[in-house]
C-alpha positions as CSV (number, residue, x, y, z in Angstrom):
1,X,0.0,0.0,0.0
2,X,2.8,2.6,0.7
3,X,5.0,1.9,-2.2
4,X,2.1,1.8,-4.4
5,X,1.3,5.5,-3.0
6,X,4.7,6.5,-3.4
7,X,4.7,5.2,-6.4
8,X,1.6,7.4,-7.6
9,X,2.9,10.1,-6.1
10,X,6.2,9.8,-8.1
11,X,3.9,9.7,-11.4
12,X,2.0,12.7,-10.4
13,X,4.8,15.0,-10.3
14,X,6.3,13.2,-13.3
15,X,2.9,14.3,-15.3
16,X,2.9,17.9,-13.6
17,X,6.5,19.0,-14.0
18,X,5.2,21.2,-11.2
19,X,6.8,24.1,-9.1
20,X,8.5,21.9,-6.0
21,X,8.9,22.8,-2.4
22,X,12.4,21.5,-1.4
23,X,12.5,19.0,1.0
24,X,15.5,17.1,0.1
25,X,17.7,19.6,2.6
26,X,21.2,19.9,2.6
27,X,23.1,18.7,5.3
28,X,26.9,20.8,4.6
29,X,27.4,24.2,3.3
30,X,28.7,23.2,0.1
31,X,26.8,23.3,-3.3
32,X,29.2,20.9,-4.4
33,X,28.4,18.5,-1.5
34,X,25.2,18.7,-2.0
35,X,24.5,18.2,-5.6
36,X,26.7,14.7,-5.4
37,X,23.5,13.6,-6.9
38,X,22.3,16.6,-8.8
39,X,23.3,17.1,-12.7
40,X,24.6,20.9,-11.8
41,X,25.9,23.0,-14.6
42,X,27.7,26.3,-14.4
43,X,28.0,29.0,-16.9
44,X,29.0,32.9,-16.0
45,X,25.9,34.1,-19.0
46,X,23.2,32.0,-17.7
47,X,23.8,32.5,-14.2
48,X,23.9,36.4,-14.3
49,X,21.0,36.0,-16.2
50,X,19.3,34.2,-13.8
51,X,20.4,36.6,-10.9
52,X,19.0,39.3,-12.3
53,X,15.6,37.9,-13.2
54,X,15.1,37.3,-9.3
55,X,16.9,40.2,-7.4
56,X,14.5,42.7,-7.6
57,X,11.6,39.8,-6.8
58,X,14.0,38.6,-3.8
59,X,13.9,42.4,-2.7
60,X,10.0,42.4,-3.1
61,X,10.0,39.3,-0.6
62,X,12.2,40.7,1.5
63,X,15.0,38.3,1.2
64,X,18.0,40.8,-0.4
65,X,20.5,40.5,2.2
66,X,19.7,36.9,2.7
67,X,22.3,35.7,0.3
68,X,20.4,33.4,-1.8
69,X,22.3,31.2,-3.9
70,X,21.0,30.3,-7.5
71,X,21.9,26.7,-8.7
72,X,20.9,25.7,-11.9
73,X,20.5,21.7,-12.6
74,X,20.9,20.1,-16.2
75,X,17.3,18.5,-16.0
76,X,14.8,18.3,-18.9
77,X,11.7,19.0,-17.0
78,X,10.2,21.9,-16.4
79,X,10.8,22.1,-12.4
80,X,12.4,24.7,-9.6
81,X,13.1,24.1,-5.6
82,X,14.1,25.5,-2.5
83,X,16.5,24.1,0.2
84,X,18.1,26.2,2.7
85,X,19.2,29.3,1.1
86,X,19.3,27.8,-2.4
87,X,17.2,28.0,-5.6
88,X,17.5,25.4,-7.5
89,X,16.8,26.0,-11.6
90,X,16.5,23.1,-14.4
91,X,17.4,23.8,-17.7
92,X,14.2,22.2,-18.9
93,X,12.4,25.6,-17.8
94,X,14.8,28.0,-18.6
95,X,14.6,26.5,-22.1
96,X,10.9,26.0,-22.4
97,X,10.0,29.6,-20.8
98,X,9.6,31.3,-23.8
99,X,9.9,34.6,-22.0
100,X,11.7,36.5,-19.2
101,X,8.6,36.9,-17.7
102,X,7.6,32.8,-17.1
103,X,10.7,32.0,-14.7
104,X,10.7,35.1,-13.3
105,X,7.3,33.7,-12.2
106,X,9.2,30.4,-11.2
107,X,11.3,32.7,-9.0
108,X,8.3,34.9,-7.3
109,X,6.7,31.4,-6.5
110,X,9.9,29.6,-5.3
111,X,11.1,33.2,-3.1
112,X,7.5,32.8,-1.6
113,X,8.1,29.2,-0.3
114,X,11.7,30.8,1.6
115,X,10.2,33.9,2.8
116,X,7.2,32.2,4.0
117,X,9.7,29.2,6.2
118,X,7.9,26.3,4.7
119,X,10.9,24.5,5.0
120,X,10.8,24.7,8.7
121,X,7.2,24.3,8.5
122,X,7.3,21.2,6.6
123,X,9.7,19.8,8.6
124,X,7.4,20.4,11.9
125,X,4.5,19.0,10.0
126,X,6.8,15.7,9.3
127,X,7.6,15.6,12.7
128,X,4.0,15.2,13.4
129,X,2.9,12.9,10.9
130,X,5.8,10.5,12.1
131,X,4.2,11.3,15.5
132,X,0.5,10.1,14.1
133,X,2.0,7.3,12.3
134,X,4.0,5.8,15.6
135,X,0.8,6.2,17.5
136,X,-1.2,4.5,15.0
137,X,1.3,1.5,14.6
138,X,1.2,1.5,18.4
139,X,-2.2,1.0,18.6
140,X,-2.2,-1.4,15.9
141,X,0.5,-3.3,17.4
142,X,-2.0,-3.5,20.8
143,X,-5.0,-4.9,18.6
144,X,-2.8,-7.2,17.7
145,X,-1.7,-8.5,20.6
146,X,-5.2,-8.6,21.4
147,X,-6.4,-10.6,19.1
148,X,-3.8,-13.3,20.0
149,X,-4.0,-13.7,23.6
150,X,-8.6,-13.6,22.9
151,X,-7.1,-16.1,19.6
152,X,-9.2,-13.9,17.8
153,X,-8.4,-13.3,14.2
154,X,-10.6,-11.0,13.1
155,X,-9.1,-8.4,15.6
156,X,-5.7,-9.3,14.9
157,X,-7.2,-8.4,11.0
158,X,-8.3,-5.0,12.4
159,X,-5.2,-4.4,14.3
160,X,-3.6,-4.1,10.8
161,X,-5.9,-2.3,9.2
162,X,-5.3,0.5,11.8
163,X,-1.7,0.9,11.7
164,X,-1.8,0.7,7.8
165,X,-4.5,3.1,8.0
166,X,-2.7,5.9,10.3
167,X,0.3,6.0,7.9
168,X,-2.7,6.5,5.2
169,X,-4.0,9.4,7.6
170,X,-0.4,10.6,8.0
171,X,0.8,10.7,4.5
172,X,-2.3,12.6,3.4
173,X,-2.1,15.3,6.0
174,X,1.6,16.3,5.1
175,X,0.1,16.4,1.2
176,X,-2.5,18.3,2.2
177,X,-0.3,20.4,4.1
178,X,2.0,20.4,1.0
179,X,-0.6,22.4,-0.9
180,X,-1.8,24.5,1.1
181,X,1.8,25.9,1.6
182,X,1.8,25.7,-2.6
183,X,-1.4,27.8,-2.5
184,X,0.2,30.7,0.1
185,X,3.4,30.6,-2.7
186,X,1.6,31.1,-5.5
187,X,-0.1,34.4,-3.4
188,X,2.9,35.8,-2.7
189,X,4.5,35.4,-6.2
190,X,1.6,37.5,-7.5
191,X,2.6,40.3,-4.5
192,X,6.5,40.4,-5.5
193,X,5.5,40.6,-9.3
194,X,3.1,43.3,-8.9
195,X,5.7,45.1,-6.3
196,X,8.0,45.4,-9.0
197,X,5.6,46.3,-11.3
198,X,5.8,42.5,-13.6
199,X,3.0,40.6,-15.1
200,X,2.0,37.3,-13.7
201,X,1.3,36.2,-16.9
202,X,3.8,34.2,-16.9
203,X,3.2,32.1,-14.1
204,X,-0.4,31.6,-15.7
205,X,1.1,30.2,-18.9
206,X,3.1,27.9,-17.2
207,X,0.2,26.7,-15.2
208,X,-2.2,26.3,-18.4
209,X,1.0,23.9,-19.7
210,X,0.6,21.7,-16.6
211,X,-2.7,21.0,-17.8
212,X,-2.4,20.3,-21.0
213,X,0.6,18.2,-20.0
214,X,-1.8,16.0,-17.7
215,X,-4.6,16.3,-19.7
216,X,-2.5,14.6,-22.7
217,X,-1.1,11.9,-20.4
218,X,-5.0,10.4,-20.0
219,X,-3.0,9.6,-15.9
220,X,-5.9,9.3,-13.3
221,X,-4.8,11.1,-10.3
222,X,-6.1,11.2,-7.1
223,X,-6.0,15.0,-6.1
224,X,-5.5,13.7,-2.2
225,X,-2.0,12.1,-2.9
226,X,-0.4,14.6,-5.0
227,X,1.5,17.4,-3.0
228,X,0.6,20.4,-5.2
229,X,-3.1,21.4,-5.6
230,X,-4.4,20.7,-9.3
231,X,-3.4,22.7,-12.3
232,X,-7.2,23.5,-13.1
233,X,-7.4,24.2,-9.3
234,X,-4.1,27.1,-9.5
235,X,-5.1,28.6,-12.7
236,X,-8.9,29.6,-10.9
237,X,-7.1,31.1,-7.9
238,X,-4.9,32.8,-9.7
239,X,-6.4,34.2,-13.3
240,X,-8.3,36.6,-11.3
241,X,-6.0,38.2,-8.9
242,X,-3.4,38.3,-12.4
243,X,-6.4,40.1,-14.3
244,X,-7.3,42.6,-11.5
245,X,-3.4,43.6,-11.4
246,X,-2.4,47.0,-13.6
247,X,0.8,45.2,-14.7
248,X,-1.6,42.1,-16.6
249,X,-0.1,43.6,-19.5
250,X,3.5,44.1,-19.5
251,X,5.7,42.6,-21.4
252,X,9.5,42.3,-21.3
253,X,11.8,44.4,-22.3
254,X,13.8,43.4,-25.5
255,X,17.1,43.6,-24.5
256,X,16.0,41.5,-21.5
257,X,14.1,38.7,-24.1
258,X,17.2,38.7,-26.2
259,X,19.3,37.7,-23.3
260,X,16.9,35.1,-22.9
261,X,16.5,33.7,-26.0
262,X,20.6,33.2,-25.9
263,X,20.4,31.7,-22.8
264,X,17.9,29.2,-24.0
265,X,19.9,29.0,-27.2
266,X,23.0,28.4,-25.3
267,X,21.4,25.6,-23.2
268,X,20.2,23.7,-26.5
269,X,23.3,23.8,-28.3
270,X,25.5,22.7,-25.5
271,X,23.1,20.2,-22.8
272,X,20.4,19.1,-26.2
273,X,22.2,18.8,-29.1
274,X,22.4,20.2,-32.8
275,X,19.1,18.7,-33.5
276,X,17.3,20.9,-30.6
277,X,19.4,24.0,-31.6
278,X,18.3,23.9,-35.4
279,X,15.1,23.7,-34.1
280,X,15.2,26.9,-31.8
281,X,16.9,28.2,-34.0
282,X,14.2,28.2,-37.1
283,X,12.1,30.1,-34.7
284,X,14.2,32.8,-34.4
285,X,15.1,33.4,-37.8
286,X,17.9,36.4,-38.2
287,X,18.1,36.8,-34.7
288,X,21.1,37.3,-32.6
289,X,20.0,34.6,-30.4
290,X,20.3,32.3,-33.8
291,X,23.5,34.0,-34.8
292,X,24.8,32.8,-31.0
293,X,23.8,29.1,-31.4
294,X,25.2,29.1,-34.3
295,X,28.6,30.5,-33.6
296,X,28.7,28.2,-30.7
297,X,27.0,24.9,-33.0
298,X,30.3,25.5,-35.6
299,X,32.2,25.7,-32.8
300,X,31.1,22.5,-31.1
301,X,30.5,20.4,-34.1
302,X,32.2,22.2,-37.4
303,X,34.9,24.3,-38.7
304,X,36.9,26.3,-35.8
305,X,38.3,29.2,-38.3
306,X,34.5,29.5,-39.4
307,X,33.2,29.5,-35.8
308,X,36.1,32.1,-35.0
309,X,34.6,34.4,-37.8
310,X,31.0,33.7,-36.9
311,X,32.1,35.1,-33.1
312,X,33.6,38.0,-34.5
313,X,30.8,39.1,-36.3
314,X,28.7,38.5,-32.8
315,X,31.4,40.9,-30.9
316,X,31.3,43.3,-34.1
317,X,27.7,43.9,-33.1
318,X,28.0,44.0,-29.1
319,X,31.5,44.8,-28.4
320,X,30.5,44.7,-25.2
321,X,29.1,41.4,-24.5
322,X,31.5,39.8,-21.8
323,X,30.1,35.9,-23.1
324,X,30.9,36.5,-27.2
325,X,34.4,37.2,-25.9
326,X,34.3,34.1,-23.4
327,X,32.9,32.5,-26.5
328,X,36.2,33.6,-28.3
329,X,38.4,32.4,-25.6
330,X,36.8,29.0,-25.9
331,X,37.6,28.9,-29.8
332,X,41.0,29.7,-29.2
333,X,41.9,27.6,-26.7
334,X,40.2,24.5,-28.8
335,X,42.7,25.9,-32.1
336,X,46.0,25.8,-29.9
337,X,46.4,29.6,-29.3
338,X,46.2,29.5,-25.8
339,X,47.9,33.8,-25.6
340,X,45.1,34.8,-28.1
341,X,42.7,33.1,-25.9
342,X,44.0,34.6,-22.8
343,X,43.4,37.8,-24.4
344,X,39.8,37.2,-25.0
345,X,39.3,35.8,-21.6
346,X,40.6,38.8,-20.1
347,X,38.5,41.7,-22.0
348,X,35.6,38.9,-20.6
349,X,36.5,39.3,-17.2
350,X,36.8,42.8,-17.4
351,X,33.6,43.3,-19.6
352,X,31.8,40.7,-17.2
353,X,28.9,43.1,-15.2
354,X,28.4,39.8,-12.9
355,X,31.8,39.8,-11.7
356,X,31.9,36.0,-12.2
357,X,34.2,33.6,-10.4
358,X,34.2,31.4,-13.5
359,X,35.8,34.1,-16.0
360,X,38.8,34.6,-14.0
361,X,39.3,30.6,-13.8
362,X,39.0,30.5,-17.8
363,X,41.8,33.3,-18.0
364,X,44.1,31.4,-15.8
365,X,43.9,28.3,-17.8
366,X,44.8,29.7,-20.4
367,X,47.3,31.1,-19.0
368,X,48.5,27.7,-18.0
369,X,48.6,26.8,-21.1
370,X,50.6,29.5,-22.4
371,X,53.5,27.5,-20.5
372,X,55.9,30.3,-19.6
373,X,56.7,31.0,-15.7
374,X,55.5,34.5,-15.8
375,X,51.9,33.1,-17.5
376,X,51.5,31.0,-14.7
377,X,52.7,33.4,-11.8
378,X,49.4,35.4,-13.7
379,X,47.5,32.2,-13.6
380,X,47.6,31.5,-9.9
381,X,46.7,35.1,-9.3
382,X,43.7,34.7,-11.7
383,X,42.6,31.5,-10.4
384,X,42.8,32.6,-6.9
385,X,40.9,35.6,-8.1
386,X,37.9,33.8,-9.7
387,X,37.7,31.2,-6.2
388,X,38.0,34.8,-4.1
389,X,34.4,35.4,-5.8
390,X,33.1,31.6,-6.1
391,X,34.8,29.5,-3.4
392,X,32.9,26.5,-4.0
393,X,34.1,26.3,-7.3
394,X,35.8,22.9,-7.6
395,X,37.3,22.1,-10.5
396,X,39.3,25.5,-10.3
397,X,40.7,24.2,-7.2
398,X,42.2,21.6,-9.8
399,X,43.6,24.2,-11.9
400,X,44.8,26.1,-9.1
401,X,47.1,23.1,-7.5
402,X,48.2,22.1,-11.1
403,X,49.4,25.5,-11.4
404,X,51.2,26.0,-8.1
405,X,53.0,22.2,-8.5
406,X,54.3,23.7,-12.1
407,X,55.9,26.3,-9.9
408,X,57.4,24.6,-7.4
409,X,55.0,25.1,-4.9
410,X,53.9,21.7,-3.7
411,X,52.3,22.8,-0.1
412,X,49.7,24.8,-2.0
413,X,49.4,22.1,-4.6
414,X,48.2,20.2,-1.8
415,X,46.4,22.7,-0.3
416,X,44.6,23.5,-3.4
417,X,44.1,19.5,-3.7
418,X,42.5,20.1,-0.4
419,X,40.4,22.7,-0.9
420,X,39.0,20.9,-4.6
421,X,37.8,17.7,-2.5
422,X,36.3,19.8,0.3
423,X,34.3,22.0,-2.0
424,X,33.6,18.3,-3.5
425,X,32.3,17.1,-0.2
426,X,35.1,14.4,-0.4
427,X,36.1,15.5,3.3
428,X,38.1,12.0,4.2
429,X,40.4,12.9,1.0
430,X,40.5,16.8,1.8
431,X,41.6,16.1,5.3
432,X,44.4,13.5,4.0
433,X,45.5,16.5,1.3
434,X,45.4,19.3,4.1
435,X,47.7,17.1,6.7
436,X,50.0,16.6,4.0
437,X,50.0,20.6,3.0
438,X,50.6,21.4,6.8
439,X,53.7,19.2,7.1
440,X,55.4,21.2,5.0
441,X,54.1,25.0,5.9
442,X,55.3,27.2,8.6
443,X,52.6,26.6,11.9
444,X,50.2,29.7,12.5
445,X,51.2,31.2,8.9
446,X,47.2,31.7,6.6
447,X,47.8,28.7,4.6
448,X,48.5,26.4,7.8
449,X,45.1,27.8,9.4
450,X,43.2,26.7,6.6
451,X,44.1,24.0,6.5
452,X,43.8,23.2,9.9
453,X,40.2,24.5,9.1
454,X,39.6,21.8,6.9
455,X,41.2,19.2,9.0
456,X,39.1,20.0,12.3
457,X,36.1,20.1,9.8
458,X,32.8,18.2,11.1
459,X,30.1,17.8,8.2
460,X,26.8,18.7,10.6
461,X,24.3,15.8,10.8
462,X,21.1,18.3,11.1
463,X,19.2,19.2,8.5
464,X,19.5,23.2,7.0
């Protein structure tokens, strides 16, 4: 009975795609730790995209100073979730969002579930279905019992039926708790969009696909085991308070829904394939956004002196687009001209409005490559520069001790080593690579206290 439950409720969420509250919680500080399981993708474009679609709704909610971290997650369906102080983004919606204005919708719905503290909620609510489900077994249990000392089996029967029946009753309450707490989100994402003046539009589109998507699928699902309320259900609650609102019909700016479109074009090319991008990229005929995925399709798939051209067309018309120049970097470093590249990483990083760690990382790997001692004196300083703004960046940790052990410097190879499988959640290794730095530092000096750090370090057990 409870795996066949499960089970439905698996399918459900399958056939919705829905909006998710996040109950799979970390339990360590570290992205990287925590996404040992999660397909997480990084990209400097897509991310400072992203960031800016939800800082003025995070403001709205009240959550501006609260650091909120935006992951985004190579998955193909249409899905977003909270945990701790983390959004979590699939690519499936950023690429099936047609506009700005749909995710930022995602965003308003997700920044309700952290302003509102349904995580804690939840968690209290799951603390007292376990506590209805123990009592129920309990009493089951004692039925039980009963029935064999009185050798009576159709009370022993009964005695069954009542613990299987309180996990029934304890399962449904934390659903139906579920959607309430879905309801109060989708409220408040209507009060942060009309606070800064955004349609909600959006968020009424994406609904409206729901449906269609379960209406297609011909699934029978019981409303009472799902953990969202039904699509039919969200779109009545909502279409009104959308219509009433004097931003019902405001569209996005262009320069904002030409970012988007390269982001999604970006996403196809590089996580779906040339098949997906030619696809995209026939509805956007003459675009930018088409001239992008194409660049970057040549590039991944053709000629490199054709994708160089293509890219310098691209940076002919925005000279000031940090990502066509990151974009050149790439094509360089793939055609063996790793102090051309360099170049085009650096006008990146300092073209870059985001100020992203992963630029910085780029520049000093090329750098690397450029072989010479000076290039990789600049290449540690880079690197270290790019993890100063994104420590829990792992793989330039890698970079970062390959560089140092081409200087010389083997304790911050091993320090760097350190820090990667940290930021990896690999803390048995880390701690291994951190004794070994310290044995060959000076005690009390900056690199010897961090690594001490990392050494005393206790991955915390409780849920954040």
């Amino acid at each position: 009975m409870l795996n066949r439950s499960r089970s439905t409720i698996a399918q459900a969420a399958r056939v919705f795609a829905t909006l998710s509250l996040g109950v799979a919680v970390a339990v360590t500080s570290s992205v990287s730790a925590f996404a040992q399981n999660v397909p997480v993708i990084r990209d400097a474009e897509i991310e400072a995209l992203v960031r800016d679609y939800a800082r003025p709704i995070f403001k709205a909610a009240g959550l501006a100073n609260d650091g909120i971290d935006i992951v985004l997650v190579n998955d193909q369906s249409f899905n977003a979730f909270v945990t701790g102080r983390r959004l979590f983004i699939n690519t499936g919606a950023l690429t099936t969002a047609e506009t700005p204005n749909e995710i930022i919708g995602v965003i308003a719905h997700e920044a309700g579930h952290i302003a509102g503290g349904h995580q804690q909620k939840l968690r209290d609510q799951l603390e007292r279905a376990k506590t209805m489900a123990v009592i129920a077994t309990l009493l089951g249990a004692g039925a039980i019992v009963a029935g064999a000392t009185t050798n009576s089996r159709g009370l022993a029967s009964a005695g069954m039926g009542v613990a299987t029946g309180g996990g029934e009753m304890a399962q449904r309450s934390i659903l139906a708790y579920q959607r309430t707490e879905e309801m109060t989100a989708d409220r408040s994402a209507i009060t942060y969009l009309n606070a800064t003046g955004q349609s909600g539009m959006g968020m009424l589109k994406t609904f409206h696909r729901f449906q269609t998507a379960l209406s297609l699928s011909g699934a029978q699902v019981d409303p009472y085991r799902i953990s969202h309320p039904m699509p039919q259900e969200r779109i009545a609650n909502l279409e009104v308070l959308v219509k009433q609102s004097p931003n019902v019909d405001k569209v996005d700016p262009p320069a904002l829904q030409q970012r988007h479109d390269m982001m999604r074009m970006k996403i196809a090319v590089y996580m779906d394939g040339q098949a997906a991008a030619s696809r995209l990229m026939r509805k956007m005929p003459g675009s930018l956004a088409a001239q992008y995925g194409d660049a970057q399709s040549t590039y991944l798939f053709g000629n490199i002196a054709t994708a160089l051209a293509k890219t310098n067309a691209l940076i002919k018309a925005q000279p000031k687009n940090a990502y066509f120049q990151e974009l050149r970097g790439d094509i360089l470093m793939k055609a063996n001209k790793p102090k051309e590249a360099a170049d085009a990483y650096a006008k990146a990083v300092s073209l870059d409005p985001a100020r992203s760690g992963l630029l910085p990382v780029s520049l000093g790997q090329a750098l690397m490559a450029v072989g010479t001692p000076e290039s990789l004196k600049k290449a540690v300083v880079q690197i270290n520069n790019g993890l100063g703004r994104d420590k829990e960046n792992s793989a330039g940790y890698r970079y970062l001790a390959q560089a140092y052990g081409e200087l010389g410097d083997i304790p911050g190879a091993e320090l760097a080593t350190a820090e990667g499988h940290f930021y990896s959640g690999n803390y048995k290794d880390a701690k291994i690579f951190a004794m070994r730095a310290q044995q060959q530092m000076k005690r009390g000096e900056p690199r010897w206290l961090r690594a001490q750090d990392i050494i005393n370090y206790a991955p915390s057990t409780k849920i954040k």
